[in-house]
C-alpha positions in Angstrom: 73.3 255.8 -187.8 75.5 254.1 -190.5 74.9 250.9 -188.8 71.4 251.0 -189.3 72.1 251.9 -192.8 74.2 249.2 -193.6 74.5 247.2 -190.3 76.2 243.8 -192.6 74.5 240.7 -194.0 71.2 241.5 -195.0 69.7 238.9 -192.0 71.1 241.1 -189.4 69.1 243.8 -190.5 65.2 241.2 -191.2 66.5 240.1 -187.3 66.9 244.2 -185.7 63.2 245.2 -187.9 61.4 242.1 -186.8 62.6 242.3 -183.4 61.7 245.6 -182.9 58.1 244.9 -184.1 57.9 241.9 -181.8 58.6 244.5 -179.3 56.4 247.0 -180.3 53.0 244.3 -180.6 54.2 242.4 -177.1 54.9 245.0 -175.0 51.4 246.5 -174.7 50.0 242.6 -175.0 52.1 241.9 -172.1 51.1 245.0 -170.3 47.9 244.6 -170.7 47.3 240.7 -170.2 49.1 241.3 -166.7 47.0 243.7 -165.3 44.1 241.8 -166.5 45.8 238.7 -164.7 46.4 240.8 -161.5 43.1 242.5 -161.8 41.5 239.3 -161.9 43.6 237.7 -159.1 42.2 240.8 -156.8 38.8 240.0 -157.7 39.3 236.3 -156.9 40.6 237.0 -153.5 38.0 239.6 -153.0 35.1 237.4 -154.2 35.6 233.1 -154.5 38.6 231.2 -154.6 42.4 232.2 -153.6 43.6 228.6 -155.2 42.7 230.7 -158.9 43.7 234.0 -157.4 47.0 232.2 -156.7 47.2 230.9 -160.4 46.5 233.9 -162.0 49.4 235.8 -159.8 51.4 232.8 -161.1 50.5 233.3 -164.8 51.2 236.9 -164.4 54.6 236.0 -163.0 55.5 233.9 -165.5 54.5 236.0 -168.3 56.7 239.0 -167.2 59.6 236.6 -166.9 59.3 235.5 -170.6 58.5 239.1 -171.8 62.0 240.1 -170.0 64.2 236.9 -170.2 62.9 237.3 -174.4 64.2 241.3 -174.0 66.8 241.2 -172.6 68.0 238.3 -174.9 67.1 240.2 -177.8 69.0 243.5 -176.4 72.4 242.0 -175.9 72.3 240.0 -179.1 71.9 243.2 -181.1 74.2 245.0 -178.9 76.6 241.9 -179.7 76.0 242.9 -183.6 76.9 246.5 -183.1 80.0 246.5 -181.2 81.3 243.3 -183.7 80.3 245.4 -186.4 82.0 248.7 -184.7 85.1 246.7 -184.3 85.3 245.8 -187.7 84.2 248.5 -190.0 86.5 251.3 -189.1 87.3 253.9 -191.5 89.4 256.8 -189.6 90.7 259.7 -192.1 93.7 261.7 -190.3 93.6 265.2 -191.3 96.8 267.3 -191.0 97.0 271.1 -190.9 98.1 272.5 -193.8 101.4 274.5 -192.8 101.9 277.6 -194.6 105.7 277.9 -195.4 105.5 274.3 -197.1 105.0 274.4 -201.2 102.2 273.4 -202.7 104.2 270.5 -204.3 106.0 269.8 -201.3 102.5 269.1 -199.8 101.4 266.7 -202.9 104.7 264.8 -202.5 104.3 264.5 -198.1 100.6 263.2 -199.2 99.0 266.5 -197.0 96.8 266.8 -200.3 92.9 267.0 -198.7 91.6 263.0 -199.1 88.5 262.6 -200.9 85.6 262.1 -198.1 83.3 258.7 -198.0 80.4 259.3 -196.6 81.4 256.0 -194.5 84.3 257.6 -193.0 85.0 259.1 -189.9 87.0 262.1 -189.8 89.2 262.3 -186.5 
């Protein structure tokens, strides 16, 4: 969730919105032009010519291959951005239990004071 918040250079986050409304607007386009394709490719063979029956199977071919060559592209570059930007925005705080027979200023001095918590940080 932080990565979405703050996922780096400001482009990264134009490419992840505008990729995802690509894919929301293309997917039913792409859905429907194919069964419209195929539905029309049935009717062909049914009715007049298999050399346009044959095209349309061929235009519903290629347009599935694009929709999911242009996915698939689209999902590992963005998975590429995540586990770059997992790699390099790390922020671990080690907690220690407090012992009881250890002074208060024996505690300060040891540095087992609690740390002051970013909301960025993970606590492990």
């Amino acid at each position: 969730l932080q990565w979405l918040r703050n996922p780096g250079p400001q482009h990264e986050r134009r490419t992840l919105f505008g990729d995802m409304v690509c894919f929301l607007f293309i997917t039913p386009l792409a859905t429907i032009s194919g069964w419209l394709c195929l539905r029309g490719a049935v009717d062909h063979l049914h009715f007049s010519s298999r050399l346009e029956a044959v095209g349309l199977i061929a235009l519903t071919v290629a347009l599935f291959t694009i929709y999911l060559f242009w996915t698939l592209v689209s999902f590992r570059y963005h998975c590429r951005l995540y586990n770059e930007w997992r790699r390099t925005n790390q922020r671990v705080i080690l907690l220690t239990p407090k012992s009881a027979n250890v002074p208060s200023t024996q505690q300060s001095l040891l540095g087992l004071q609690p740390p002051k918590r970013n909301s960025k940080e993970t606590i492990v």
